[in-house]
NUBA-583971 format. One line per 4 residues: number of its first residue (from 1); their letters; for each residue x, y, z of C-alpha. Coordinates in steps of 0.1 Angstrom, whole numbers, plus 5000, padded with zeros to 4 digits. Layout:
BEGIN
NUM> A> X/Y/Z; ... .
//
This chain:
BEGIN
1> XXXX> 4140/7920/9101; 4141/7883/9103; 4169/7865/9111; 4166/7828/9103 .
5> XXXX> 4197/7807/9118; 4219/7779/9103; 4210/7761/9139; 4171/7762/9125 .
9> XXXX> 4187/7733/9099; 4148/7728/9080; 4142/7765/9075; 4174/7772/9070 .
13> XXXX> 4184/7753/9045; 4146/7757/9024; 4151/7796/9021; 4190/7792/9013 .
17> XXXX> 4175/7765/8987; 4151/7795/8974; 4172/7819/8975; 4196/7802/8949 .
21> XXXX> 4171/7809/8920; 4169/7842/8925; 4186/7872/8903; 4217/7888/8913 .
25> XXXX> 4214/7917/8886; 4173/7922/8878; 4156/7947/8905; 4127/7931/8903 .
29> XXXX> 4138/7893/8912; 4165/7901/8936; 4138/7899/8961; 4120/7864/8975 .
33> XXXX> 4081/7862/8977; 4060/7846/9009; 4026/7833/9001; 4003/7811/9018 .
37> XXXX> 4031/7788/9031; 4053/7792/8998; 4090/7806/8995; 4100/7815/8961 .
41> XXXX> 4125/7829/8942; 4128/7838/8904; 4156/7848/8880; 4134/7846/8848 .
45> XXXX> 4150/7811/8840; 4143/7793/8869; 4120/7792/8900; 4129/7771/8931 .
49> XXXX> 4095/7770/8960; 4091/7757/8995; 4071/7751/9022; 4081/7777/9046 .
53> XXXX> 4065/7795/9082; 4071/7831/9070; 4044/7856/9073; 4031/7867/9042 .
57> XXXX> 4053/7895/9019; 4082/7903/8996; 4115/7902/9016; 4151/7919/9007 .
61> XXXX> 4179/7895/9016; 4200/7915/9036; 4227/7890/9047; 4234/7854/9033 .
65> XXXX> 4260/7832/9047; 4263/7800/9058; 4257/7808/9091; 4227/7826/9088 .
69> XXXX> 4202/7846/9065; 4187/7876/9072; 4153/7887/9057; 4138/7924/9058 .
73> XXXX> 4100/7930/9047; 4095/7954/9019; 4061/7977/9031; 4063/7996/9000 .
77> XXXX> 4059/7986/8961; 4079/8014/8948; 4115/8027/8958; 4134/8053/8945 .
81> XXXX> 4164/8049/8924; 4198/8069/8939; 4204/8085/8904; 4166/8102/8901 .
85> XXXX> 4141/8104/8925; 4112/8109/8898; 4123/8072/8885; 4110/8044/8906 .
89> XXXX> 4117/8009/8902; 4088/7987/8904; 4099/7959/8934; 4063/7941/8930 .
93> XXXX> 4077/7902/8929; 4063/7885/8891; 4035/7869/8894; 4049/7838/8900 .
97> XXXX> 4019/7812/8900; 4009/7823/8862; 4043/7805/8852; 4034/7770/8867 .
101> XXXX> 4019/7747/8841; 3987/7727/8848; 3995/7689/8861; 3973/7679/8840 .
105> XXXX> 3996/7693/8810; 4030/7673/8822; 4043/7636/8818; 4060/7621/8848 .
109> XXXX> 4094/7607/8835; 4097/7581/8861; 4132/7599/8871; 4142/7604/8904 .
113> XXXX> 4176/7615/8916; 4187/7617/8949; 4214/7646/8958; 4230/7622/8985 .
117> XXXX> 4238/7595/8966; 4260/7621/8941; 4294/7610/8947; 4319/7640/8947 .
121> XXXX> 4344/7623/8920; 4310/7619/8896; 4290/7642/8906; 4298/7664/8870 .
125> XXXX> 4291/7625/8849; 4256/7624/8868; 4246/7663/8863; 4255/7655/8824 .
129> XXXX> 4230/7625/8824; 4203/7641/8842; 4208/7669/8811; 4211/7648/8783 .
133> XXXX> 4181/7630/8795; 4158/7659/8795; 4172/7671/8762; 4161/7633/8749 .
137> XXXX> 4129/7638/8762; 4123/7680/8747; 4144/7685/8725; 4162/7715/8747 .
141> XXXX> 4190/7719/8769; 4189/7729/8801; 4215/7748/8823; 4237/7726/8843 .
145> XXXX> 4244/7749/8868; 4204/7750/8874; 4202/7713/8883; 4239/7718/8904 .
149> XXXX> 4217/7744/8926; 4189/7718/8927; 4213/7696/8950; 4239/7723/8964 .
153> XXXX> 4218/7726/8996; 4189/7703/8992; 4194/7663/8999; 4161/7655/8988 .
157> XXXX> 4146/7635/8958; 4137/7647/8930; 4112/7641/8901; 4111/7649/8869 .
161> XXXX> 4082/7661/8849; 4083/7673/8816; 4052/7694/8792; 4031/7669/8770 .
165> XXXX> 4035/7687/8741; 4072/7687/8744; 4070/7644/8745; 4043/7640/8715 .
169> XXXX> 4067/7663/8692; 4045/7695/8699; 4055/7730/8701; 4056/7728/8734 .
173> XXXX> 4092/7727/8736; 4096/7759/8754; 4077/7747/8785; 4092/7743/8820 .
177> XXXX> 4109/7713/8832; 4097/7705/8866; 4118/7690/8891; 4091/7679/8922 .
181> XXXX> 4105/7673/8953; 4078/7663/8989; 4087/7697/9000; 4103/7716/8973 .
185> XXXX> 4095/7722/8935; 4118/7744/8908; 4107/7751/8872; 4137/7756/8847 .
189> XXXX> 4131/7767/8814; 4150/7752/8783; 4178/7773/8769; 4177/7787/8734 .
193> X> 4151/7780/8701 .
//
């Protein structure tokens, strides 16, 4: 087990960050992957990454407050569900790097917000811009509550990227919206047709 303190502010605060994208009710994204330097999480609608020191693996969180997080390594792919031990449930994180688009295949908006300068009394008016925005831009909402994690624990800037097909009228409404941080990056998906 790992046990990564809220005194240990920088790590702390990347893999609570993470672990704010990832699923509360699918097995499979309930866990957070470690790979080459890269914390992420997944709920199938989102993806928050960042840099992190971790060895290597698929971790269980075992314990999240706001004084600490505690990690456990998973060894094995497979576990057994409680109801039938002839039934396992696949824990193998998604492959997480087919999902992230090619650079080369996104506009920079030129966007950059900055979580700090949110004040409290319009912190709900800003959120709403930073939406409508994007759905200027694709065509396609975007959950709010997504870009209120962005900011719950990060206070770092933020740009926005958006598909190419998505600006030139393509069909490439459906694609990501990336939100590109020096240390941090999360992919949100559009909401709905």
């Amino acid at each position: 087990m790992i046990t990564i303190d809220r005194h240990d502010t920088v790590e702390y605060n990347d893999i609570a960050w993470v672990i704010a994208a990832r699923s509360e009710t699918k097995a499979i994204m309930k866990n957070i992957k470690v790979e080459d330097g890269c914390i992420v999480a997944t709920d199938g609608y989102r993806m928050h990454m960042a840099n992190c020191g971790l060895p290597n693996g698929t971790y269980s969180i075992i314990k999240d407050t706001k004084q600490e997080i505690i990690l456990n390594a998973i060894q094995d792919t497979f576990i057994f569900s409680v109801h039938s031990l002839e039934s396992p449930i696949d824990t193998e994180f998604p492959n997480w790097k087919d999902v992230i688009p090619d650079e080369r295949t996104l506009e920079h908006k030129g966007v950059i917000f900055t979580p700090s300068k949110f004040i409290p009394a319009k912190r709900s008016t800003e959120l709403s811009k930073i939406v409508y925005e994007i759905y200027d831009w694709t065509h396609k909402f975007i959950n709010i509550e997504y870009i209120e994690d962005l900011i719950t624990v990060s206070n770092e800037k933020f740009d926005i990227y958006i598909p190419v097909s998505a600006v030139s009228g393509g069909n490439g409404n459906n694609g990501a919206i990336i939100f590109k941080g020096a240390d941090k990056k999360a992919l949100i998906m559009p909401m709905g047709k």
